[in-house]
N, C-alpha and C positions, 0 to 999 in steps of 0.2 A: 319616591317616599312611600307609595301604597304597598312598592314591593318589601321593603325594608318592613314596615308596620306589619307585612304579612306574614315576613319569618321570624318576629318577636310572636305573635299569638301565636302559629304551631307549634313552636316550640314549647308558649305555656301549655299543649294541651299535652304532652308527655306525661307530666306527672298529676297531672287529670287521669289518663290512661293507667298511668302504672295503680293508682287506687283504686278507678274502677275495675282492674283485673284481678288484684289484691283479693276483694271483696269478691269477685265471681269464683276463684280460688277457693275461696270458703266453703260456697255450696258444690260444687264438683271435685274439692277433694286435692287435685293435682295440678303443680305449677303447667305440665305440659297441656293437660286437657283445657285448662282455663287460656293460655296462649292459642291451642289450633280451635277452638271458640272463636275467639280475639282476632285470627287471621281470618277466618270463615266469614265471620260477620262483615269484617271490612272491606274480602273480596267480595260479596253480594252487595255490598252499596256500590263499590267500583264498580260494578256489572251492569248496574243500573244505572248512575251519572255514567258511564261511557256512551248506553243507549240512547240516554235524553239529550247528552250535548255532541255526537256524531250520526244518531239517527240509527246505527250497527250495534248492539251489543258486545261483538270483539275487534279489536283493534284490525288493522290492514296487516298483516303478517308478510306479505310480499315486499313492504318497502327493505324489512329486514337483511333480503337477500344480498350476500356479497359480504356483509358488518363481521367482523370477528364474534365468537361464540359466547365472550364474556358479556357484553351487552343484557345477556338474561342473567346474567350471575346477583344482581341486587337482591331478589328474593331470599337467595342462600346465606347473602351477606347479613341479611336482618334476621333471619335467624341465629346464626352465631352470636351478634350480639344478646337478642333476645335468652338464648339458653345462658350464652356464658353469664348473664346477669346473675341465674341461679344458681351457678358453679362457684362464681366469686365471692357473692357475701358471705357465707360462712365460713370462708377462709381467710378473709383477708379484715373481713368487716364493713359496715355501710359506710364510712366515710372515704374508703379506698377504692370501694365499689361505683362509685359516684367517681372520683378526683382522674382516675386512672382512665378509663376510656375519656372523661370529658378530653385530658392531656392530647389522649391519643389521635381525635376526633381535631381538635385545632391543628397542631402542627401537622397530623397526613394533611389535612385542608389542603394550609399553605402550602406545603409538596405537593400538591396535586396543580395548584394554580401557577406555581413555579414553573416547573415541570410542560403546563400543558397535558398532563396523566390522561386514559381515557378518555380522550377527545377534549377534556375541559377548555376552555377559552383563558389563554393561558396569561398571567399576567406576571408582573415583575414582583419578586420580593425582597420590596426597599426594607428599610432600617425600622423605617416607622410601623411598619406592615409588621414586622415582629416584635417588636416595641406592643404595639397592642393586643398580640395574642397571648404574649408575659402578660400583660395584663389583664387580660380577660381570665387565664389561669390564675392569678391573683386572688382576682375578686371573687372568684369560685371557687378557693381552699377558704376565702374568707368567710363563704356564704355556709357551706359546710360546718364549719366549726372545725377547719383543721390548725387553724391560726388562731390563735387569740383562748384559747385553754385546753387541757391535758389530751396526750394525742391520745384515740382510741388504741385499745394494746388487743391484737388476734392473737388466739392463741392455739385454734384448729391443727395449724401446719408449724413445720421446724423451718429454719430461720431459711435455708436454702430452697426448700417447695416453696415459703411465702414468695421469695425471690422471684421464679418460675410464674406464680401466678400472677403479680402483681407485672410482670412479663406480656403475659395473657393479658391482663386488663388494659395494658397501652395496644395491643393488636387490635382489641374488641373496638375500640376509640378507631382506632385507622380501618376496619372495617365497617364502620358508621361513614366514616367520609367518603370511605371508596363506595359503599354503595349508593350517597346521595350523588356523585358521579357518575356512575353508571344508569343510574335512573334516568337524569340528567340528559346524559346521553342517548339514551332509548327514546325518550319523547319524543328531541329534535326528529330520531329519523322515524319516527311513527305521527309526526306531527302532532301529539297529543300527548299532554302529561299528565292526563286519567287514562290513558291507553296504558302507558308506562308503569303507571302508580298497580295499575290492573294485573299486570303482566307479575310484577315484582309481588302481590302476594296471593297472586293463582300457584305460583313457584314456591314459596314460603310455606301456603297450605300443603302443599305436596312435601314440603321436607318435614315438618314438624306431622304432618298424619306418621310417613316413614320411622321417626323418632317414636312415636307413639306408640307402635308396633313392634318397633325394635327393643322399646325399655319393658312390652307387656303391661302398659299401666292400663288400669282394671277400671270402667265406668262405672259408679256407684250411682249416677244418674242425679236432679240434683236436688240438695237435702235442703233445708233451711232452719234458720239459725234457731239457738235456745228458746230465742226472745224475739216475735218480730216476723216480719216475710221479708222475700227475696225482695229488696225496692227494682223497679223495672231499669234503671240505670246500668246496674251490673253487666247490661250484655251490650250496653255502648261503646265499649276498650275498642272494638274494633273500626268504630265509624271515625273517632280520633284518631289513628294510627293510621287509618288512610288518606286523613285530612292531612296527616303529616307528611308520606312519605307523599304524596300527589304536590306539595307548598314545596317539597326540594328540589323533584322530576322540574317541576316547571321554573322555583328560582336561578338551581343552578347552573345554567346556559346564558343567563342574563348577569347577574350579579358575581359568580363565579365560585367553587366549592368554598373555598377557605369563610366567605363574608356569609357563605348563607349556613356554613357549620356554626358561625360566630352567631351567629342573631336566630337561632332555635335553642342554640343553648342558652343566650342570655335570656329567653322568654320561658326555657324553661326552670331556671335558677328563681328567674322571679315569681313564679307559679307555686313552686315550691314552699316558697316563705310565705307565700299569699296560703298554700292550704292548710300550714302548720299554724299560721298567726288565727285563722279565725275556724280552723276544725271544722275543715270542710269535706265532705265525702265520707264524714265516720272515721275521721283520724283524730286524736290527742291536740288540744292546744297546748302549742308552743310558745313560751314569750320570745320575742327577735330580739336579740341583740344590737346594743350599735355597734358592733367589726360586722356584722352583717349588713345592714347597712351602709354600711362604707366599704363592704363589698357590692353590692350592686352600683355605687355610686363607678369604682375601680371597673367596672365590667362597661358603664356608659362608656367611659372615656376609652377603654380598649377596644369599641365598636368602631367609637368618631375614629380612633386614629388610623383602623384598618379599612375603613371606609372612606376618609376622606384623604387618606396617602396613599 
């Protein structure tokens, strides 16, 4: 039960994260420079919890020897998703941008727990088991706003690129599973899933500096707003996102990829509407709807059923 309660809170802390990097974005200028911030930040916490709770500041790299190569690939994978986040909204729109990896994100799960994928601890995928990832997809087009009034209409891209990218948004999704897998998998044979969580954005900061350098984006160093100072928050994105991806490294070997994809995104569906409902972090209130509502309700029931069948 504590584990279950633990991948509902990481999950809320997502779009915790996604606001506090929003807002650091502001003062630095660029979605990349506020990300390899964002990754910096959370591999010097992991540096530190790996110290405090192994007594070593880096993991045992020896136990790795022998493991296939993709074992370090988590790092790379969260970035993909992290960039393609910025690639997708203005083509497709926020509600696609959301809808399409979450899609992507459940069903690789279940393929993965299927399967047995990347070492996963591989389980059956009965009836009921997709029965509730329908409905967790469900209550997530509900929570959105993709059900219940007028669909948002993109108008960036021609009807065939949206195709292509909305393409891309279901891979970014099965690139979230696979690398809570492969995380997953790294801990076991590292015995440690802050070794893991460590490993996966020492690798991250390495791609996204590489990005950085490759796009030429320009430090302006960082400004602050019209109105107000930089609140000390803004450089938190990163201690969240390693609380994240350290809550998968260490659920997914237990509870198994698909249930702990399921219960990060239901924590952070509900987070979501928790920061639009009361305007928290400097966002706009939102009034909630009830299909919202009765989407989170749709998202319970598709948890019990993938959890308890």
């Amino acid at each position: 039960m504590l584990a279950f309660l633990f991948g509902i809170f990481a999950g809320a802390l997502l779009p915790v994260q996604t606001s506090v990097n929003t807002r650091l974005r502001l003062s630095v200028g660029a979605p990349l420079l506020a990300s390899l911030i964002s990754f910096a930040v959370g591999t010097l916490s992991l540096f530190v919890a790996s110290w405090i709770s192994s007594g070593h500041p880096l993991p045992n790299f020896s136990t790795t020897a022998g493991h296939p190569w993709w074992i370090f690939g988590g790092g790379a994978l969260g970035v993909v998703v992290l960039t393609g986040n910025i690639l997708l909204f203005p083509r497709v729109g926020s509600v696609q941008t959301v809808i399409l990896p979450v899609a992507g994100q459940i069903f690789m799960g279940l393929l993965i727990d299927a399967l047995g994928l990347f070492n996963a601890p591989q389980l059956n995928l009965s009836a009921t088991r997709v029965a509730g990832a329908l409905a967790v997809l469900l209550g997530a087009l509900l929570v959105v706003g993709m059900i219940g009034r007028k669909r948002e209409v993109a108008t960036s891209a021609d009807g065939g690129g949206q195709w292509l990218w909305r393409t891309f948004g279901l891979v970014m999704g099965a690139c979230g599973a696979t690398q809570t897998a492969v995380n997953g998998h790294l801990g076991t044979i590292l015995g440690s899933a802050v070794g893991s969580a460590l490993t996966s954005f020492s690798i991250g900061v390495l791609c996204l500096l590489v990005l950085v350098l490759l796009t030429r984006t320009p430090w302006r160093g960082v400004a602050k707003p019209s109105q107000g100072n930089n609140p000390w928050w803004m450089w938190s994105g990163g201690v969240l996102g390693a609380t994240l991806v350290f809550a998968n490294a260490f659920l997914a070997p237990t509870l198994g990829t698909g249930l702990t994809v399921v219960l990060t995104l239901s924590g952070m569906m509900a987070a979501s509407l928790m920061i639009d409902v009361f305007g928290l972090l400097g966002s706009a209130k939102v009034k909630i709807r009830p299909t919202q509502l009765l989407g989170l309700l749709v998202i319970i029931i598709g948890v019990i059923l993938i959890r308890l069948f």
